[in-house]
KOLNUKOL-132738 format. One line per 8 residues: number of its first residue (from 1); their letters; for each residue x, y, z of C-alpha. Coordinates in Angstrom, 2 decimals, padded with zeros to 5 digits. Layout:
N
NUM = a = X Y Z ~ ...
END
This chain:
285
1 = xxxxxxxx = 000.00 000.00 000.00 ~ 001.27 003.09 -001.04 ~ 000.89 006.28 001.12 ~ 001.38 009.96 001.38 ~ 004.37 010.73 004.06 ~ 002.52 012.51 007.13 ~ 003.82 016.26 006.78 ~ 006.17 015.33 010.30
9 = xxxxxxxx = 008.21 013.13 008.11 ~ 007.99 014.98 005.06 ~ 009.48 017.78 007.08 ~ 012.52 015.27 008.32 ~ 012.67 014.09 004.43 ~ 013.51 017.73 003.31 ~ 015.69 018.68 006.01 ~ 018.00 015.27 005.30
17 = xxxxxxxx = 019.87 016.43 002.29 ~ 020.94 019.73 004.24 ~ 022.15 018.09 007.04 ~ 023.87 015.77 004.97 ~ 025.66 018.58 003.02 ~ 026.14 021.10 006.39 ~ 027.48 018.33 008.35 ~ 030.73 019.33 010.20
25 = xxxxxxxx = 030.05 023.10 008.68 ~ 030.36 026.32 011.47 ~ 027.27 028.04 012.05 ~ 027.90 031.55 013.32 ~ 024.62 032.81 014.87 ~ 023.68 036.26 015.95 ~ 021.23 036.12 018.62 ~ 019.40 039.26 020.07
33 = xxxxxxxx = 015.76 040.28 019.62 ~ 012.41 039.17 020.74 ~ 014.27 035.44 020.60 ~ 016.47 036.80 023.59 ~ 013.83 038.03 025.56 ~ 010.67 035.79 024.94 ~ 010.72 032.94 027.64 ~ 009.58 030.27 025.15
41 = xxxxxxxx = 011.51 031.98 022.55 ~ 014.53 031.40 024.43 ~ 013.96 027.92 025.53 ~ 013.16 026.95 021.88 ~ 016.56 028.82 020.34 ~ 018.67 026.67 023.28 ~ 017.08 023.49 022.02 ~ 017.31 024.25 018.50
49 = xxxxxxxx = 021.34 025.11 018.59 ~ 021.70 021.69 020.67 ~ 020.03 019.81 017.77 ~ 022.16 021.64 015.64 ~ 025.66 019.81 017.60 ~ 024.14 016.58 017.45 ~ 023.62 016.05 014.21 ~ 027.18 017.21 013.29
57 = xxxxxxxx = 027.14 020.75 012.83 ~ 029.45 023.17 014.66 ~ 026.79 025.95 015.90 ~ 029.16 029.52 017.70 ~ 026.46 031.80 019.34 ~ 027.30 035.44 019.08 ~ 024.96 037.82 021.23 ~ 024.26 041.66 022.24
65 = xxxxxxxx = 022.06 042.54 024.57 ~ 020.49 045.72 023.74 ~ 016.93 045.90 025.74 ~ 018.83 044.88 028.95 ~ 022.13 047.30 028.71 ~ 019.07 050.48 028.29 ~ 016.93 048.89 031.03 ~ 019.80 048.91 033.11
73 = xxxxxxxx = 021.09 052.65 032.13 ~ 017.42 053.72 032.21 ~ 017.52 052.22 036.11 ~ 020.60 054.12 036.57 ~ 019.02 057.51 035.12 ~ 021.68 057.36 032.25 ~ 020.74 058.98 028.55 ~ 020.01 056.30 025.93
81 = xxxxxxxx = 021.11 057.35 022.65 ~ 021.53 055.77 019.34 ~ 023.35 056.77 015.65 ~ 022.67 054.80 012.71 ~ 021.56 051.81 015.12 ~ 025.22 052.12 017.23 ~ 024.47 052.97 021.09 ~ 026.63 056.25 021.70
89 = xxxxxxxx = 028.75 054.66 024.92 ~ 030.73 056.94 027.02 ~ 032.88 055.39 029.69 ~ 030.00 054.62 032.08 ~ 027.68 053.04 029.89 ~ 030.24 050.57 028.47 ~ 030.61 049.40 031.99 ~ 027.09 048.71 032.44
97 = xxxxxxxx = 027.45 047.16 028.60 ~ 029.99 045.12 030.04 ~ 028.17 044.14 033.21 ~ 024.89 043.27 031.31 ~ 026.10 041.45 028.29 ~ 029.07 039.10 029.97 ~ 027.76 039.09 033.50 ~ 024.29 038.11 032.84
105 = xxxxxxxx = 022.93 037.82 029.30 ~ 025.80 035.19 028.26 ~ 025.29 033.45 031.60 ~ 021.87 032.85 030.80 ~ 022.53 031.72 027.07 ~ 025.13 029.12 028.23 ~ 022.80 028.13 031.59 ~ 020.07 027.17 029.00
113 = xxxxxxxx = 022.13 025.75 026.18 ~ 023.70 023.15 028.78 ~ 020.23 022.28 030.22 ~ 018.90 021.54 026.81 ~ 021.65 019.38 026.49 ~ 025.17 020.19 025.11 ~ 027.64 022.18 027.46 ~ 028.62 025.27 026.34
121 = xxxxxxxx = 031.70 027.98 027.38 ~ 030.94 031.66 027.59 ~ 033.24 033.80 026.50 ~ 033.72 037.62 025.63 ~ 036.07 039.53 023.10 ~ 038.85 039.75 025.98 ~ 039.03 035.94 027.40 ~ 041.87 034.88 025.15
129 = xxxxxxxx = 042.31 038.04 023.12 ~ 039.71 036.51 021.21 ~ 038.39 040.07 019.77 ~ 041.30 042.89 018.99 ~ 039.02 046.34 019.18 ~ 039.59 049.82 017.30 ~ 037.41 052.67 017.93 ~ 034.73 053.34 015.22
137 = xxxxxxxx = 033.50 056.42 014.19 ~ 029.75 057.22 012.85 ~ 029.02 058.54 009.48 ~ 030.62 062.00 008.81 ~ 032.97 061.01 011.56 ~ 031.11 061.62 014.33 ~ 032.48 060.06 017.74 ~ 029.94 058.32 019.47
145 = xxxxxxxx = 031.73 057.01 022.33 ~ 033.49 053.44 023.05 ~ 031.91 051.83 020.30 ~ 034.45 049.75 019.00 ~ 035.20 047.32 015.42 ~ 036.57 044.46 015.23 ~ 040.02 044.17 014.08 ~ 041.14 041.00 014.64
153 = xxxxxxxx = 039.63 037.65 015.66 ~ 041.73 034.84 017.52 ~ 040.43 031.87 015.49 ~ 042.68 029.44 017.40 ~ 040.70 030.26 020.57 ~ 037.59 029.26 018.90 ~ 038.32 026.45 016.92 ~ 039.92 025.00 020.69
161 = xxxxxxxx = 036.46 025.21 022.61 ~ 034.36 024.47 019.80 ~ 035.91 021.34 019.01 ~ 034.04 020.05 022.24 ~ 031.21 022.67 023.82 ~ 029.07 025.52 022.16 ~ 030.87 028.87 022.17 ~ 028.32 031.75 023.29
169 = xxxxxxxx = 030.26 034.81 022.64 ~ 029.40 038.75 024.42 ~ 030.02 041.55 021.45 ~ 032.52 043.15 024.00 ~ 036.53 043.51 023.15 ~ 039.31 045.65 024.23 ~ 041.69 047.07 021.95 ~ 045.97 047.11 022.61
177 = xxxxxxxx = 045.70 049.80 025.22 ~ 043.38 047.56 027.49 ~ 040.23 050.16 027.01 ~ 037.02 048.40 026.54 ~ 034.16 049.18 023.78 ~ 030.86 047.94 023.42 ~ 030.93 045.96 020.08 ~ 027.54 046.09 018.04
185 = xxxxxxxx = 026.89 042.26 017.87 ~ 025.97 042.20 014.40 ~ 029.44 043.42 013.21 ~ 030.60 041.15 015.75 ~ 028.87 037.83 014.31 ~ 030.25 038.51 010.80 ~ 033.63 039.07 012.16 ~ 033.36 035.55 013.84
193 = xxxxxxxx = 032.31 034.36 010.84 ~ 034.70 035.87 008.09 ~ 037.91 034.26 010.91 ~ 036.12 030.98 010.78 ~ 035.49 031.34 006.93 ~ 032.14 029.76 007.97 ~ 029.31 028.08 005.93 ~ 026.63 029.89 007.57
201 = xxxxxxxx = 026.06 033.14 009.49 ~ 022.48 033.53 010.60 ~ 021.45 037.07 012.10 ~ 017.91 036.70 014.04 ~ 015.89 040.06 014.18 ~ 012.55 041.00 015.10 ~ 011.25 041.51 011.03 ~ 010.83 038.58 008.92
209 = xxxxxxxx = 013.32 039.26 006.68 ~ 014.80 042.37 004.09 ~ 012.00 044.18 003.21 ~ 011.75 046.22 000.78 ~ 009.18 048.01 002.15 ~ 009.75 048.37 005.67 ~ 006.34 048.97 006.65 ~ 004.74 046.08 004.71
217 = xxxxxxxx = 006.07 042.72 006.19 ~ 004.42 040.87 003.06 ~ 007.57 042.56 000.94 ~ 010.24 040.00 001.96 ~ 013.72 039.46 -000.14 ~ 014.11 036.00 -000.29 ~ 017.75 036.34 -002.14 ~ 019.99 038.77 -002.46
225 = xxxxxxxx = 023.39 039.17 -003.91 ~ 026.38 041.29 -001.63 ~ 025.99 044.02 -004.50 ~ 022.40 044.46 -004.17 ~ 022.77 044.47 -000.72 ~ 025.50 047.38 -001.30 ~ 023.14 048.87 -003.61 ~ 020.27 049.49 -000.99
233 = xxxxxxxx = 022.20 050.03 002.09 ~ 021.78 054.17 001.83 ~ 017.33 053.45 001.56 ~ 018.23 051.40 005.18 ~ 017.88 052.07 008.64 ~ 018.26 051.39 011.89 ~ 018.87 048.04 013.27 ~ 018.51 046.25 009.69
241 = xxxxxxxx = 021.35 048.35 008.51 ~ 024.18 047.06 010.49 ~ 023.17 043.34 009.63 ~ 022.73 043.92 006.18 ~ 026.29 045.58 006.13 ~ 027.14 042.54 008.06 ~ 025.89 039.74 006.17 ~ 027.08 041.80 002.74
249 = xxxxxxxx = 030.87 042.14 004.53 ~ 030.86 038.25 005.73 ~ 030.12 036.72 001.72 ~ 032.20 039.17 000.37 ~ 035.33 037.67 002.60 ~ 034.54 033.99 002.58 ~ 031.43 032.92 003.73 ~ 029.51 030.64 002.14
257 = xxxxxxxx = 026.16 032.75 002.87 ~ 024.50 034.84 005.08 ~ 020.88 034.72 006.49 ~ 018.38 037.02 008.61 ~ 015.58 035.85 009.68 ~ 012.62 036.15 011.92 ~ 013.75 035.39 015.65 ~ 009.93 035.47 016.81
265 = xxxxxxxx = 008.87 032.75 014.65 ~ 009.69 029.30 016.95 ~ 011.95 027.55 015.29 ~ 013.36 029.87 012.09 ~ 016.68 029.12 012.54 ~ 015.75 025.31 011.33 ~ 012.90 026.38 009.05 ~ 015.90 028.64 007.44
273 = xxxxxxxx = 018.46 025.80 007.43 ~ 016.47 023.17 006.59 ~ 013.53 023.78 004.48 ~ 013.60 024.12 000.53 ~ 012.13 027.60 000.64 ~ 013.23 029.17 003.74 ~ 011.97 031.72 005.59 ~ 013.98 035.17 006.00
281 = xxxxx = 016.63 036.76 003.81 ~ 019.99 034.88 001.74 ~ 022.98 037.12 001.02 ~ 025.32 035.01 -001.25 ~ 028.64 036.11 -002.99
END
């Protein structure tokens, strides 16, 4: 008797030939958003990285931690400002950067990541000179504070802890001096995954994908090349901007492709992976 597959194993069916061909691949993953702060959200992104390790892929976690480093600042009755989606950070407010993102957010990460199942290591752009920071300047030069770029990545550092546990790495770094910047986590992901030269780096955001027209959700970009990207980064942004600039930075120096996708939908970092048609935006070479 021949039957239909039930649509659970017609899901597994489609996702086999991808995690066939991704096996052994790094997977650099920004995580922030409504994904970071959603309780179920956050329970479902631990569990989906963990399947990720077990069937043979090498998922790195890169985070920010934007809604907690304001709450905090807000509690401590210090301005909130932003410039093209950077936070301007004077030397207080990198502190409380610092104290948010590496003393709580990544604690969290790697707290839930081990109880769904694989151990991970936290780490932050100063635990092994993994990140080498330079200062970075807004558009017409404008100094907005300790907000830092990534010059360097320690790859060896990585490749070391990932052979055996999930990294989950805080966008903070210092540069030679020992002064520490707040690095925006986007930048930060594609840095980790330009070093890695990795297969996949997967920015989750609270929009379902490029749009082209930001107030109509319906007007997704499925595909885009780094030149098209390039091409509409001036029409951009906000938040979008620095991923896009990320994910068009990342192909252009290696990367197989980059993704963003829809952190508030359960489970889009598989449904990107793993399903024919996807669900956010693909930035290829």
């Amino acid at each position: 008797m021949n039957e239909q597959p039930t649509h659970e194993v017609a899901t597994l069916l489609e996702a086999l030939p991808y995690i066939r061909e991704f096996h052994g691949k790094t997977i650099v993953i920004k995580y922030g958003g409504a994904a970071m702060t959603d309780p179920v959200l956050r329970e479902e992104f631990a569990r989906d990285v963990v399947l990720l390790k077990y069937v043979g892929m090498n998922p790195i976690v890169v985070h920010g931690g934007g809604p907690g480093i304001t709450e905090y600042m807000q509690r401590l009755g210090m301005e909130v400002e932003f410039v093209e989606g950077l936070r301007v950070t004077d030397a207080a407010t990198v502190e409380v950067a610092k104290m948010v993102l590496v003393g709580k957010v990544n604690k969290d990460i790697v707290l839930r990541l081990n109880h769904a199942g694989q151990p991970a290591v936290g780490l932050s752009g100063d635990d092994g000179l993994l990140f080498r920071v330079g200062k970075q300047l807004a558009a017409g030069e404008r100094d907005i504070g300790f907000v830092g770029h990534i010059e360097h990545v320690d790859v060896d550092v990585l490749n070391h802890i990932a052979a055996d546990y999930i990294p989950v790495i805080a966008s903070v770094g210092a540069d030679e001096s020992g002064q520490s910047y707040n690095v925006n986590a986007d930048e930060a992901a594609g840095a980790v995954a330009e070093a890695l030269q990795a297969f996949k780096a997967v920015f989750l955001t609270d929009v379902p994908a490029w749009l082209r027209d930001p107030n109509d959700e319906e007007s997704r970009i499925g595909q885009a090349t780094a030149a098209e990207v390039r091409a509409g980064l001036d029409s951009v942004t906000g938040g979008m901007r620095p991923k896009l600039a990320a994910c068009a930075h990342a192909v252009e120096n290696g990367v197989t492709a980059a993704h963003i996708i829809d952190g508030r939908e359960p489970h889009s970092l598989l449904l990107e992976l793993f399903t024919d048609a996807g669900i956010g935006t693909k930035v290829f070479p």
